[in-house]
N, C-alpha and C positions, 0 to 999 in steps of 0.2 A: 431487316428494315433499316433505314438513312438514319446517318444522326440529327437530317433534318427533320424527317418523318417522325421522330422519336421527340423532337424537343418542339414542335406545333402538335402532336397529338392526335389524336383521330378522336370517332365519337363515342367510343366504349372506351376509351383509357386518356389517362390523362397526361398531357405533357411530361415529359421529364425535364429535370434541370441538367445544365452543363455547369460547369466552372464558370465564372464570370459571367453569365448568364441570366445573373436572378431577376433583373429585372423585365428582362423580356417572358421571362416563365412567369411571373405572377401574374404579368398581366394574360396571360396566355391560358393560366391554372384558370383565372377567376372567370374567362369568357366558359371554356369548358364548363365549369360550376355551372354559369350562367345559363349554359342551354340543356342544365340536366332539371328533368322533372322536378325533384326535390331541392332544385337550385336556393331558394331563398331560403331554405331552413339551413343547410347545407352553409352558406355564407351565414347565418347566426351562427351556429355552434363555432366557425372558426372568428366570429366577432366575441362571442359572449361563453362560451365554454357549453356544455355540455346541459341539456336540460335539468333540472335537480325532480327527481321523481316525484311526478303525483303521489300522491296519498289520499285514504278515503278514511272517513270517522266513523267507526260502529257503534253503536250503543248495547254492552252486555250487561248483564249482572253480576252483580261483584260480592262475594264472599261472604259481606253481611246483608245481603239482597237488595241493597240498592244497586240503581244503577247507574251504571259508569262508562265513559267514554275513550276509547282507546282507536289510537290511528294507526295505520298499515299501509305498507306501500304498495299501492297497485301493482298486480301479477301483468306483463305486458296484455294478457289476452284481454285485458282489461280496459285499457286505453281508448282514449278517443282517438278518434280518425287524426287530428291534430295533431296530438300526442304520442302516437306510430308513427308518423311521418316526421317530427323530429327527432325521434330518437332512431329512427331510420338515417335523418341527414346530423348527426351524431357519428353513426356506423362510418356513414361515408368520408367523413370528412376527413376521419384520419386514415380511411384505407386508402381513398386520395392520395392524401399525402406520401403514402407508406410507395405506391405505387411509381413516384413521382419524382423521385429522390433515388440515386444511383447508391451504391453500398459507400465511399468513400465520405458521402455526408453520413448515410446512414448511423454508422460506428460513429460520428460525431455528438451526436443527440441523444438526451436521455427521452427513449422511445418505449419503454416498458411501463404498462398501466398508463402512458403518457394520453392526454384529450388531443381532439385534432387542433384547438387552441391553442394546444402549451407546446405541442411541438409547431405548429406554425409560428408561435411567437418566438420558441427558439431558434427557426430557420431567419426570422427577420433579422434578430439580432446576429447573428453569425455571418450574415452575408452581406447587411447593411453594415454594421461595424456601430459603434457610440455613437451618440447624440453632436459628439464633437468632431469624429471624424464625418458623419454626417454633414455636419457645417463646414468643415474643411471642403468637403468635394466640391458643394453646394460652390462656393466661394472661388474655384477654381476653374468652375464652369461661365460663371459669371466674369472673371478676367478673360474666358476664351472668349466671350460675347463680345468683351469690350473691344480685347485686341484681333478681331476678327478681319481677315482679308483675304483675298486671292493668292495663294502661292504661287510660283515664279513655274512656269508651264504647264498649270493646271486645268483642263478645259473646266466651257462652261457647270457641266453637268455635275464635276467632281466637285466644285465649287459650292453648289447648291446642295448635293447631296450633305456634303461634312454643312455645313448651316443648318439645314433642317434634322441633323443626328442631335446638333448641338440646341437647337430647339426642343427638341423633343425631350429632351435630359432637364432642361429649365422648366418644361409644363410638368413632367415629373415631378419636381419638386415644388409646384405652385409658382412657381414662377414666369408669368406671361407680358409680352412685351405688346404695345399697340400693334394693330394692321402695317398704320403707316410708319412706324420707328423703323418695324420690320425690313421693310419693303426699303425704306431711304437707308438702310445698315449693308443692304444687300447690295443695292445698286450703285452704292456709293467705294465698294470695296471690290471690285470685277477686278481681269485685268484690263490692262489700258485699253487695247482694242475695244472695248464696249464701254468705255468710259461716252461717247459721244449718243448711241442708243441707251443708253441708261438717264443721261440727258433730257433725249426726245421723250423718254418713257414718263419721267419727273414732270415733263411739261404739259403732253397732250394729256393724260391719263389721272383720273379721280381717283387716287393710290387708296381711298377709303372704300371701294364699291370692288374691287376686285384681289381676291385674296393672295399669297404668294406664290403658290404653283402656275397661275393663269400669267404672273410677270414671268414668272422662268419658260411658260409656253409660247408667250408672245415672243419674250428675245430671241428663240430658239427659231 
């Protein structure tokens, strides 16, 4: 199988991650998630960790013949329909992941007894890095936006491609810009040849009714 086949996934298995790649795998793991049966318990256990077991309360008699109340943890055959099916997406969540993740992460993570939680939260933290480098990136993405322009024999299409990579990194991190900031960032930063269509585009054109891919279909 492709290492692209391997890193989108099919529908019995789920994505694998590559190097540098995490981001595109989560969002790729969580659609997979997304269209499995037990999808929504599945996404709790790796929000909220692992279900903490039912218990049921008996009432015996005790020793000096009263009686007494003692609690036990439901045997799975025991379980509500609910309650199978979370602890089913429990099971999955971390074979998921186990699945999902190449040997060189693997040996990175403490994966022994680990929930599909605690090892997803350690893939976050290992591949997103700190809170600060975090904000570093963030910050770095954000001076790409500002100093953003057409490089020096770029066609149109490469142009808009690297803009909307560099968009999609900023919605990543909640960071969204207007329709039209968009739109007047883009058309304002061409090379010169479209300096005059971008122009016309500004002039005839209600930059708030028509979203960004439809200005890159018109210029084109």
């Amino acid at each position: 199988m492709s290492r692209e086949a391997l890193a989108i996934g099919i529908d019995v298995k789920p994505p694998v991650l590559f190097k540098g790649e995490y981001e595109q795998w989560k969002d790729r793991f969580l659609d997979f998630i997304d269209r499995h049966d037990l999808g929504d318990y599945i996404r709790k256990s790796l929000k909220e960790g692992i279900m903490t077991p039912p218990t049921k309360v008996l009432t015996v008699a005790g020793e000096n013949g009263e009686e007494e109340e003692t609690e036990y943890k439901l045997p799975i055959g025991e379980y509500s329909e609910d309650q199978l099916k979370r602890h089913k997406g429990d099971k999955l969540a971390r074979s998921f992941i186990l699945q999902g993740i190449p040997n060189e992460i693997y040996i990175k993570i403490d994966s022994y007894n680990a929930t599909g939680k605690q090892m997803w939260d350690q893939l976050e933290k290992m591949m997103i890095g700190s809170k600060v480098g975090t904000q570093l990136k963030v910050s770095n993405y954000l001076n790409n936006y500002e100093e953003f322009k057409a490089k020096a024999g770029e066609s149109l299409e490469a142009t808009y491609d690297r803009f909307v990579t560099l968009l999609n990194k900023l919605s990543k991190n909640k960071i969204n810009k207007s329709q039209v900031e968009l739109h007047v960032k883009f058309l304002s930063n061409l090379q010169p040849e479209w300096k005059r269509f971008a122009r016309q585009m500004r002039q005839l054109k209600d930059l708030n009714d028509i979203p960004l891919h439809e200005v890159y279909e018109i210029l084109k």
